[in-house]
matplotlib code that plots the C-alpha trace (Angstrom):
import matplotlib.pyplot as plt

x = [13.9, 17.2, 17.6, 20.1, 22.4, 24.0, 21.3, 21.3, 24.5, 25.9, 29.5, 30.1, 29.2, 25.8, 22.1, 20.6, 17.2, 16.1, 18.5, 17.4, 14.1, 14.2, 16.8, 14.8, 17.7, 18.2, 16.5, 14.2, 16.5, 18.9, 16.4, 13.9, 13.5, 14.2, 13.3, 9.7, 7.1, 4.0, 1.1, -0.6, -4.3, -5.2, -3.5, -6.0, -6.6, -5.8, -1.6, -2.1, -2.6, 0.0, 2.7, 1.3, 1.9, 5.3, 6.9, 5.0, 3.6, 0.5, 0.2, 1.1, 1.6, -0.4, 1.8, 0.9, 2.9, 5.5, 5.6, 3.6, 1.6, -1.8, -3.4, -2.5, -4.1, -3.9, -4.8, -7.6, -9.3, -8.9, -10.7, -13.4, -13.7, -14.7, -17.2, -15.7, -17.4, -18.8, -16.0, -18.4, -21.1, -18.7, -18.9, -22.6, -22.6, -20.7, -22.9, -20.6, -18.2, -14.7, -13.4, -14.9, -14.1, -10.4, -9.6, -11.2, -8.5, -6.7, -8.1, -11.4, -10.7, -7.2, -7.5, -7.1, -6.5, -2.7, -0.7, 2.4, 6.1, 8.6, 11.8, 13.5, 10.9, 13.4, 12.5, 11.0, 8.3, 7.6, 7.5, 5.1, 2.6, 2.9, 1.6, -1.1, -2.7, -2.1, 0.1, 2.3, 3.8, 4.3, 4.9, 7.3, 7.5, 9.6, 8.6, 6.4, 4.4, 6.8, 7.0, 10.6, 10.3, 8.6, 9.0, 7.8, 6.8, 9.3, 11.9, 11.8, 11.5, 14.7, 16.7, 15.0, 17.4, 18.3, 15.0, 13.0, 11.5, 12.0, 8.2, 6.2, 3.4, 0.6, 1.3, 0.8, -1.4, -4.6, -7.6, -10.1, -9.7, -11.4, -11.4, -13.0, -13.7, -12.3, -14.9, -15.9, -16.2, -13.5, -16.3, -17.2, -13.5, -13.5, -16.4, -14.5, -11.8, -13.2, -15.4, -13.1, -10.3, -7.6, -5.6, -5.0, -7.7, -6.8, -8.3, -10.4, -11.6, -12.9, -11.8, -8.1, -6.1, -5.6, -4.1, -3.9, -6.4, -4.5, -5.7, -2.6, -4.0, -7.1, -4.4, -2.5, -5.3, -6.4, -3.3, -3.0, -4.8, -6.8, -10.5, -10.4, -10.8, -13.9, -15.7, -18.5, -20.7, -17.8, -19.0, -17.2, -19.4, -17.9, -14.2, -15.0, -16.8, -14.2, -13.1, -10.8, -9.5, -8.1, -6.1, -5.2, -1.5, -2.0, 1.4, 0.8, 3.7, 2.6, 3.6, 2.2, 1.2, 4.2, 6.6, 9.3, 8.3, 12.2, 10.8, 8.3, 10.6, 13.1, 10.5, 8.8, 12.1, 13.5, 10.4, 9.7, 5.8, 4.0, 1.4, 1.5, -1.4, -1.2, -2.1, -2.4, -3.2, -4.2, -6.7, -6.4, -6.4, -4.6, -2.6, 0.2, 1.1, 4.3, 2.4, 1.2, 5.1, 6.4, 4.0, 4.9, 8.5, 8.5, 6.0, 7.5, 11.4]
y = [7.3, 8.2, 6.8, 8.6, 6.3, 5.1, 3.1, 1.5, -0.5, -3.2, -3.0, -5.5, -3.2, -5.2, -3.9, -3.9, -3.2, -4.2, -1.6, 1.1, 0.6, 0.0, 2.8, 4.6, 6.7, 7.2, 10.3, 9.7, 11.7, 9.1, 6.6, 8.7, 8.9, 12.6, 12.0, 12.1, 11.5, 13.8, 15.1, 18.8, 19.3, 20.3, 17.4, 15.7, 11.8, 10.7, 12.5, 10.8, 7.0, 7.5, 8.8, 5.5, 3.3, 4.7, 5.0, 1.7, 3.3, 3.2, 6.3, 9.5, 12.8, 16.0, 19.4, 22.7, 24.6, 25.7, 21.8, 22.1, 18.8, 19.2, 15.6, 12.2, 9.8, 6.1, 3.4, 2.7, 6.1, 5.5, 2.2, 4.2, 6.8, 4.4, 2.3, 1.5, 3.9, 6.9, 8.9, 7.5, 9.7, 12.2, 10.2, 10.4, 13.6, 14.3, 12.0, 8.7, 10.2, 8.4, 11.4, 14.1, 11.5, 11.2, 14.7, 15.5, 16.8, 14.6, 17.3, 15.5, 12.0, 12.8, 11.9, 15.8, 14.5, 13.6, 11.6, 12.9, 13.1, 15.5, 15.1, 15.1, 12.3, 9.3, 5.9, 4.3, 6.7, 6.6, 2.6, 2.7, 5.7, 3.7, 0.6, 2.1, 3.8, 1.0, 2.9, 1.4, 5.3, 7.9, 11.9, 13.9, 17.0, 20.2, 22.6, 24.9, 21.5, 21.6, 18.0, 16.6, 13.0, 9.8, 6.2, 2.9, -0.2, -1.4, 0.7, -1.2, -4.6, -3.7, -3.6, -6.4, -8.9, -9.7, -9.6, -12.2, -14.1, -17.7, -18.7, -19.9, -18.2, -19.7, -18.1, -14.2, -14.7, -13.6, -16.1, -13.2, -13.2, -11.5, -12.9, -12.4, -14.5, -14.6, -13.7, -10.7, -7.3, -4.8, -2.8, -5.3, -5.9, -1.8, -2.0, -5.3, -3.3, -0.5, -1.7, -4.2, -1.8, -4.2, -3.3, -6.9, -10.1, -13.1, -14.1, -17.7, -20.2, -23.4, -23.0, -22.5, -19.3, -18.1, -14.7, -11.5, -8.5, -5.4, -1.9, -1.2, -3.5, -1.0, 2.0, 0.2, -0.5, 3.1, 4.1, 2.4, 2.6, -0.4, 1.7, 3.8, 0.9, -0.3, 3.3, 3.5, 6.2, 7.1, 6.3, 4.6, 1.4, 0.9, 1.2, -0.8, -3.4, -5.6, -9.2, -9.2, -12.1, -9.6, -7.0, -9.0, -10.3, -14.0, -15.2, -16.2, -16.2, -17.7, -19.7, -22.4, -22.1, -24.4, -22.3, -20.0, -16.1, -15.8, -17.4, -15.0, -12.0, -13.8, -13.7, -10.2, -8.8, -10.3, -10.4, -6.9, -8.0, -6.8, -9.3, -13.1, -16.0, -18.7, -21.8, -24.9, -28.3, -26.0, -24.5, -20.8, -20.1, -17.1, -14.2, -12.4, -8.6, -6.6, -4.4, -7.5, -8.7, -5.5, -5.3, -8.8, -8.2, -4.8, -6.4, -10.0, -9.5]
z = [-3.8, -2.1, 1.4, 4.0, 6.5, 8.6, 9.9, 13.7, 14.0, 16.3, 17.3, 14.5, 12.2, 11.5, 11.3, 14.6, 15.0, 18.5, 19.9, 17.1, 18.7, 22.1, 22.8, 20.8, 20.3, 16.2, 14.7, 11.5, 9.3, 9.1, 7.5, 6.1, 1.9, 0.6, -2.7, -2.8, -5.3, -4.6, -6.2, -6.0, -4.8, -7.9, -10.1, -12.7, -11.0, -14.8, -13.4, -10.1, -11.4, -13.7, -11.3, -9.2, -12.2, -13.1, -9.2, -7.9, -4.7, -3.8, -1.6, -2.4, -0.1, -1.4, -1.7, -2.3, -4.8, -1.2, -0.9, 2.5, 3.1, 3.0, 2.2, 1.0, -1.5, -2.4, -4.9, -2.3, -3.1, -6.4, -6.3, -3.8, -6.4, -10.0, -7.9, -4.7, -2.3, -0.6, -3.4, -6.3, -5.8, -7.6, -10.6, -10.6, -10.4, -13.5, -15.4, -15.0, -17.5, -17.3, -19.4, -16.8, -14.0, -15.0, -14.8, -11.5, -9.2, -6.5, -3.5, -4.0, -3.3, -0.7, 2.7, 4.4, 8.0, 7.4, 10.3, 9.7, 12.1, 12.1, 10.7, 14.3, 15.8, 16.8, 14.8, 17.9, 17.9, 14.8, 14.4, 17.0, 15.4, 12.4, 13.9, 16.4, 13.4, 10.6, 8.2, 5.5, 4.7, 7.0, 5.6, 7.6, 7.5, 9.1, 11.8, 8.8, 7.8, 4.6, 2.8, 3.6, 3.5, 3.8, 5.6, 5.0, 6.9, 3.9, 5.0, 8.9, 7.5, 5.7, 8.9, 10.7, 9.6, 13.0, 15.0, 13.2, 15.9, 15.3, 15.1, 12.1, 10.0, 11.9, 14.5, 13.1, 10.0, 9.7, 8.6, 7.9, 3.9, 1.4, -1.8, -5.2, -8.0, -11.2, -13.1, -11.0, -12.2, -11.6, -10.2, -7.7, -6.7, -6.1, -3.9, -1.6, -1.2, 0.0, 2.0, 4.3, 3.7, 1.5, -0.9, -2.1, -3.1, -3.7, -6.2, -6.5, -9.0, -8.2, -3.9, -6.0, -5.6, -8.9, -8.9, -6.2, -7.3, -5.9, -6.0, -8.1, -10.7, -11.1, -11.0, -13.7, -15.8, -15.9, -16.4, -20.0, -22.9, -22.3, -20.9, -23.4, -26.1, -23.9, -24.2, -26.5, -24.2, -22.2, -19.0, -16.2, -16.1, -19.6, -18.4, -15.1, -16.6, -17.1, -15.1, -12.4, -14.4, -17.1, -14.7, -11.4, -11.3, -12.1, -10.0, -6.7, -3.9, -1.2, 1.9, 4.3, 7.8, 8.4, 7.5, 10.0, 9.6, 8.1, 5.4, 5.0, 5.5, 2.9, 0.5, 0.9, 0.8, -2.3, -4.3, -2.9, -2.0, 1.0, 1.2, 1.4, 0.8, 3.9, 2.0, 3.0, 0.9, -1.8, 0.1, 1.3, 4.7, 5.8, 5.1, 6.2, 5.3, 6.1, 8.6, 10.6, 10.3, 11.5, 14.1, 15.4, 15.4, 17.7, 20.1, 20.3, 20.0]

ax = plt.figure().add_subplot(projection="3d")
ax.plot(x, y, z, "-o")
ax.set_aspect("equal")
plt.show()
């Protein structure tokens, strides 16, 4: 995606994003992405992991044909659709078919009641939509509800450089983690997810974290060839009933409770990762995400 500048500037020249915020003076347009990825109501959920898989987002704004925003859908209704949730019922309807299932369209599973900003909202605004409703992506649109642009948690942390309150990661994490074990189903990874609302599980063997289970790891996995070589009926048990051990991402960044929240911004923006494991003595006790970050940042600075 193509991003627009400048961006809120100090009279050195530098990033500054206290003042972009506070002044709350900067329109959108000059941070928002124009080059968006989206998906049509009536796309096949087979196009819609695939696009997933290929851009690496996990949420993607539906258009109609006039590119006029009528939805948005994520790897979390995917994982709410094979098994997770209320979105399987679906499934069961057409006979648990992963053929059928795959080419369902994306108007089906999308969320239809879209939080979206115009593209002449200023960025404090908009910073604090985003964090009152919990978004990682925000749509934004022009006076006719046409699709113009998107912005990111992401996109914030990028200019926080300079606003990084010097405190450590004890101090922000969260200890309510939900975790799955290694040898658990994909199926029953879907349904965790969905039900406590995470994209990500770490996942555990033996009280050790072994690997993060993300909902993009499902996406991924139906995006290859690999369920297909599971089907004998052709149902979505089949494709599903696989371990978490075989799709989740078995490197684990993490950091320790100890450690200064630049360290954690360091980290999420090199390694381009949006959610950390607090651990501590080997044990897991925490996590921190780049919503809770961003959300500590405007609130604390």
């Amino acid at each position: 995606m193509k991003k627009r500048g400048p961006y809120f500037l100090r009279s050195d020249g530098k990033p500054e994003f206290k003042s972009g915020i506070r002044q709350d003076a900067t329109p959108l347009m000059q941070i928002m992405r124009v080059d968006v990825i989206s998906v049509q109501p009536t796309s096949p959920i087979s196009a819609c992991v695939s696009l997933m898989t290929k851009s690496g987002f996990k949420r993607l704004p539906v258009v109609l044909a006039t590119k006029r925003l009528v939805g948005i859908t994520s790897a979390l209704d995917v994982a709410n659709f094979f098994g997770g949730g209320e979105y399987y019922k679906i499934v069961e309807r057409l006979g648990h078919s992963f053929y059928k299932a795959m080419e369902q369209p994306v108007e089906l599973i999308m969320s239809k009641d879209v939080i979206s900003v115009s593209y002449d909202a200023k960025i404090g605004e908009t910073v604090e939509l985003m964090i009152k409703h919990d978004l990682s992506l925000l749509p934004i649109t022009n006076k006719e509800g046409v699709l113009v642009g998107v912005v990111s948690v992401r996109d914030f942390l990028d200019k926080a450089e300079y606003s990084i309150p010097d405190v450590t990661v004890q101090e922000i994490m969260k200890s309510d983690v939900v975790t799955v074990s290694l040898n658990d189903s994909v199926r029953d990874a879907c349904v965790k997810a969905v039900n406590y609302r995470r994209h990500r599980l770490p996942v555990i063997f033996n009280s050790q974290v072994m690997g993060i289970f993300s909902t993009m790891d499902l996406v991924r996995y139906l995006a290859s060839s690999e369920p297909y070589k599971r089907l004998i009926t052709g149902t979505v048990d089949e494709a599903l009933n696989i371990r978490v051990a075989d799709v989740a991402t078995p490197e684990v960044i993490y950091v320790s409770p100890t450690d200064r929240l630049s360290k954690v911004y360091r980290i999420m923006c090199e390694r381009k990762v949006g959610y950390l494991p607090v651990i501590e003595n080997g044990k897991l006790v925490g996590y921190i995400s780049e919503k809770e970050l961003l959300r500590f940042i405007v609130e604390n600075f």
